[in-house]
C-alpha positions as protocol buffer text, in pm:
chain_id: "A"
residue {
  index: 1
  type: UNK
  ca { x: 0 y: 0 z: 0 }
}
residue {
  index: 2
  type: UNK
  ca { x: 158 y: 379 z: -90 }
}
residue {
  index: 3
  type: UNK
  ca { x: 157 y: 608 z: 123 }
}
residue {
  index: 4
  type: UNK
  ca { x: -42 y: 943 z: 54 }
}
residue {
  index: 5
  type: UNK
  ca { x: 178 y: 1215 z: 13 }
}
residue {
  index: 6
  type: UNK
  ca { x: -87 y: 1498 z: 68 }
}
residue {
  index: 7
  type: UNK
  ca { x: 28 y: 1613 z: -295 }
}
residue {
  index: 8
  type: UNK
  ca { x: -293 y: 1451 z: -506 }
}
residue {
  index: 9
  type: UNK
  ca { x: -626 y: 1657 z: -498 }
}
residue {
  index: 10
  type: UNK
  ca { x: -934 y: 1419 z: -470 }
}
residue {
  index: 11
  type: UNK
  ca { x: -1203 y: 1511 z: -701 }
}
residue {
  index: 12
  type: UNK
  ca { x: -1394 y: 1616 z: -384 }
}
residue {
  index: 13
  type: UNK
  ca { x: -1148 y: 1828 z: -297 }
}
residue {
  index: 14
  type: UNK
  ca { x: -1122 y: 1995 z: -644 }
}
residue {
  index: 15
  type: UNK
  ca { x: -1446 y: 2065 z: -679 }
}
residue {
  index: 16
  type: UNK
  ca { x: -1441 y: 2254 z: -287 }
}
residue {
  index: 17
  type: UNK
  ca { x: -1137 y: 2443 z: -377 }
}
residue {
  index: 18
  type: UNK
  ca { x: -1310 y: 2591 z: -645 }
}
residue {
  index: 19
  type: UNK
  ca { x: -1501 y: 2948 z: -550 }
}
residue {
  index: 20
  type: UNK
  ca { x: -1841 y: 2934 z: -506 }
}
residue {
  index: 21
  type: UNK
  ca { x: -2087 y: 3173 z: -739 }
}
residue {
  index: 22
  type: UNK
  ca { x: -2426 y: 3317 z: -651 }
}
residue {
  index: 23
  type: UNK
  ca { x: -2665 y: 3514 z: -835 }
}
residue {
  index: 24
  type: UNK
  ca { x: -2856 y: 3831 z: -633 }
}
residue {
  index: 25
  type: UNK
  ca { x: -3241 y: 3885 z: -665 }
}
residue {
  index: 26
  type: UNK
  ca { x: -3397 y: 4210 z: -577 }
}
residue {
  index: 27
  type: UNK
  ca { x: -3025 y: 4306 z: -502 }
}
residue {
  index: 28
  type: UNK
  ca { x: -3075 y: 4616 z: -399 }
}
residue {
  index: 29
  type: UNK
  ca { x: -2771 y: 4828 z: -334 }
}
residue {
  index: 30
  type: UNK
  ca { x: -2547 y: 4508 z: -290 }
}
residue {
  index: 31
  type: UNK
  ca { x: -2493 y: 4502 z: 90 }
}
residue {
  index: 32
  type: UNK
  ca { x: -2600 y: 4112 z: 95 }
}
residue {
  index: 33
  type: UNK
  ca { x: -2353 y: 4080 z: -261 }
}
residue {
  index: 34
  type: UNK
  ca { x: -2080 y: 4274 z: -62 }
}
residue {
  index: 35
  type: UNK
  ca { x: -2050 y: 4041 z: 248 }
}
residue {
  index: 36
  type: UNK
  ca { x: -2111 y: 3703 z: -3 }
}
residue {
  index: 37
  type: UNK
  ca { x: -1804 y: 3855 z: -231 }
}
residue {
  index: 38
  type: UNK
  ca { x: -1600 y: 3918 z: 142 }
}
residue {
  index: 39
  type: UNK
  ca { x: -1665 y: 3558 z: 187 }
}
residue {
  index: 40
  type: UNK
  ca { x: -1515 y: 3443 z: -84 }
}
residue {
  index: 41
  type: UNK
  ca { x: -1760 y: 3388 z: -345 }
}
residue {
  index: 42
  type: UNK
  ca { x: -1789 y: 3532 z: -711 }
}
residue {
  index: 43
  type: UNK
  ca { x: -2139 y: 3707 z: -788 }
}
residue {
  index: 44
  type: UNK
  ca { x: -2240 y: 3640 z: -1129 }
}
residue {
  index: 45
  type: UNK
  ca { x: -2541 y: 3827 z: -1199 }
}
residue {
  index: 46
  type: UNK
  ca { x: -2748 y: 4047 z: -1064 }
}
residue {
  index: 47
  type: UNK
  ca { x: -3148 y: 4175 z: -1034 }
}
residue {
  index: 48
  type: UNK
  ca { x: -3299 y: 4495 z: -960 }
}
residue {
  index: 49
  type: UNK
  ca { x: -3535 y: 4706 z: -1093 }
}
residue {
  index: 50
  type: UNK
  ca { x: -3486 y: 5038 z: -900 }
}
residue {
  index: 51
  type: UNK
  ca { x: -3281 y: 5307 z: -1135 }
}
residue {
  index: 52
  type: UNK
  ca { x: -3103 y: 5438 z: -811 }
}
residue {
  index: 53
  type: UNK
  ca { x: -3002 y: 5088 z: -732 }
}
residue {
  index: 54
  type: UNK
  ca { x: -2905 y: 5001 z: -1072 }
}
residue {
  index: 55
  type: UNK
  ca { x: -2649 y: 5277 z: -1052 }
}
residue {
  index: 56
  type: UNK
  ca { x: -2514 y: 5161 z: -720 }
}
residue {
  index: 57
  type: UNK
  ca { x: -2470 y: 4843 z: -872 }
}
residue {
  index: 58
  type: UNK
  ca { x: -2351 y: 4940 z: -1202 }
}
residue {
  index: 59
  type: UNK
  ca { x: -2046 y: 5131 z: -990 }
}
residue {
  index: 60
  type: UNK
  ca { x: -1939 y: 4876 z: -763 }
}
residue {
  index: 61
  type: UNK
  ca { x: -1971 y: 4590 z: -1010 }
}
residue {
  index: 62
  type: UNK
  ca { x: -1926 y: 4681 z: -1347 }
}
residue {
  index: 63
  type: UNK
  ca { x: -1839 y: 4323 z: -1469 }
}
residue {
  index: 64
  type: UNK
  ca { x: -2115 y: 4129 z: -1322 }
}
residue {
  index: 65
  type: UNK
  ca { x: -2416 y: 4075 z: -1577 }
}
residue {
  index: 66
  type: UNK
  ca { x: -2754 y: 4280 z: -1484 }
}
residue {
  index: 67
  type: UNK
  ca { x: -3085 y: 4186 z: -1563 }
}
């Protein structure tokens, strides 16, 4: 029997040591996006109908799809 070196990912552990992605409903100004993103996940799209909020949005995350 070989001993495990602690080198070789298992596919469990690939698939954990990827970063977790979330989409935001009714997202608001992003303060629920903001502490998910501080977290360590990667939001990758967004909803809100509010023009205000839009803008907020728009600013802060100008890369993440809106809808």
């Amino acid at each position: 029997m070989k001993a495990d070196d602690g080198m070789t990912a298992t596919p469990v552990q690939a698939i954990v040591s990827a970063p977790l992605s979330f989409g935001s409903l009714f997202a608001g100004i992003g303060g629920l996006d903001l502490g998910f993103e501080r977290a360590g996940l990667v939001c990758k799209w967004q909803v809100e109908i509010d023009p205000f909020a839009r803008k907020v949005l728009q600013k802060h995350w100008p890369k993440v799809r809106k809808h």
